[in-house]
C-alpha positions, 0 to 999 in steps of 0.5 A: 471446473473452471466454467463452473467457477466463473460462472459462480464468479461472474454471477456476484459481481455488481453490475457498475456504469462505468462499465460499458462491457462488463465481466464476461466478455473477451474484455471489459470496457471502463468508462473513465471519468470525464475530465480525469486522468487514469493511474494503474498499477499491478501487483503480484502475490506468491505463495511461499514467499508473500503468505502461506495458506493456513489458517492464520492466512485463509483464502480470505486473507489472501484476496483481501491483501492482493487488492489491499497493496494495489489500493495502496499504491493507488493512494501513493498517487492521491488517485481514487480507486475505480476499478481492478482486474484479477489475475489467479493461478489456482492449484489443482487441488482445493482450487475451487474453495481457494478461489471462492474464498479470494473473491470473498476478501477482494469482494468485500474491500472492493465495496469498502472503497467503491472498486468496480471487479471489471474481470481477469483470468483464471488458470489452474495449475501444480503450483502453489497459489500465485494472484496479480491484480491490476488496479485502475484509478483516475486523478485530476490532470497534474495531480497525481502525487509522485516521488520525485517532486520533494524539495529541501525544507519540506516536512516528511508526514507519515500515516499510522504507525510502522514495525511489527506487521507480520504479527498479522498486519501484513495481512489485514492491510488498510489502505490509505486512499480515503486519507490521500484523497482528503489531504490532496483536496486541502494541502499541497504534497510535493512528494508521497509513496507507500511504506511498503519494503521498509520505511528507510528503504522507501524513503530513501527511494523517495530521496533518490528520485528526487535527489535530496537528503532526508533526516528521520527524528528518532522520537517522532518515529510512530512505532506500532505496538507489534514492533514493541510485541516483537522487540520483546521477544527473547530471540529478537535482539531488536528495538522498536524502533528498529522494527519501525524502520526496516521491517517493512509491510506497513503500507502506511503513506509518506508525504514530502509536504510544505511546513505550513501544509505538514503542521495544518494536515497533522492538526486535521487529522487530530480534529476528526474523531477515529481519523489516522493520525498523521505524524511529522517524522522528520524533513528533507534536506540538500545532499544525499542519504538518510540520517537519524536524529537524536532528541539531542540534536545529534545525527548519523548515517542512516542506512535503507534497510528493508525487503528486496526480492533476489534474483540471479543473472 
């Protein structure tokens, strides 16, 4: 039953002094930190199109991911995590044990990154297994990165390592909000977002916004080791580097930063052990487009290539 659910829920959330009214109420009331701006974003996770529910991808795995993406735009924004609301839409049948398993991966990443759980909405239905989760951050005034602010001679700096997520990173998603907010404290980014349809496609998404060119270097492009794992799979018929490029679900960060600040960021994350490293894969240019660099020198067009929902009119 749904009052015995909530109940249940409500009882492990911790209590949190930025909640003025806490779960339980008609709504929450956040206190914002004095002196900051607040960020929000949503995103929604559906059955059959985002997971299946097995056991390669528990409830766990599910609640985990849905605050996971969140959190990851929120470090696109060089923003802190403060708090997040849940919305699920559990099916009618199992729905108990589906639900007690989504608080138990959102629980414990919210804790990992100090989110307080202000509340949300619960609903039960034929359906599969649909989650949205709004997560709410604060910056300082003017400092939140965006994506339209890169400019010709800035370097492109990646975190971590692209291609092969649905080898099971896709699911085990690590945001990156403890890296932006280090490297927001000590250099300059003209521009950022999350990897999260394909690296081309959301840098090309980067260059639309800001109405310049990028060139990607093929050798500096971090590929994972899944994309290597796949690439080597008889039916594949890809390279690694082509897994790294467009596969998408990587939620690793792209920052459009100043050369001094992209090589001084790099060396700060070399500095610190078990630190994410960060990788300089290529610049931003005039003009429009993508294009692939070869070690040689040369370059061609590269197309954006990635994961897009499809709808009709």
């Amino acid at each position: 039953m749904e009052t015995d659910f909530v109940n249940w829920l409500l009882a492990r959330i911790p209590a949190d002094p930025r909640l003025e009214v806490p779960p339980g109420d008609d709504a929450a009331v956040l206190r914002p930190p004095a002196g900051r701006r607040t960020v929000v974003t949503v995103d929604m996770l559906m059955e059959g199109t985002d997971f299946i529910l097995g056991a390669d991808c528990p409830a766990r795995a599910v609640g985990h991911k849905a605050l996971a993406v969140n959190l990851s735009d929120l470090a696109a924004m060089a923003a802190r995590p403060e708090a997040a609301v849940v919305a699920v839409s559990l099916p009618r049948r199992g729905g108990d044990a589906i639900g007690r398993g989504l608080f138990e991966g959102i629980g414990g990443l919210a804790a990992e990154h100090g989110v307080t759980l202000a509340g949300g909405d619960t609903n039960a239905w034929d359906g599969p297994l649909v989650i949205s989760i709004t997560a709410i951050g604060s910056v300082p005034p003017g400092a939140a990165w965006r994506r339209d602010g890169a400019r010709p001679g800035d370097l492109l700096v990646a975190t971590g390592a692209f291609g092969g997520s649905l080898l099971g990173r896709h699911l085990a998603v690590k945001p990156r909000c403890r890296e932006a907010l280090a490297i927001a404290a000590r250099h300059p980014v003209h521009a950022a977002l999350d990897v999260s349809d394909g690296l081309t496609l959301d840098v090309s998404r980067m260059m639309d916004a800001s109405g310049t060119a990028a060139v990607l270097d093929a050798a500096r492009i971090p590929i994972h080791p899944d994309a290597v794992r796949m690439s080597d799979r008889p039916d594949d018929g890809r390279t690694p580097l082509d897994h790294a490029l467009a596969d998408g679900e990587d939620f690793e960060l792209v920052m459009a930063m100043p050369p001094e600040a992209a090589h001084a960021a790099v060396a700060d994350s070399r500095d610190v052990p078990h630190a994410t490293p960060l990788s300089i894969i290529g610049e931003v240019t005039t003009g429009q487009g993508l294009f692939l660099r070869q070690p040689d020198g040369s370059q061609t067009p590269l197309a954006a290539r990635g994961y897009l929902h499809t709808f009709g009119g």
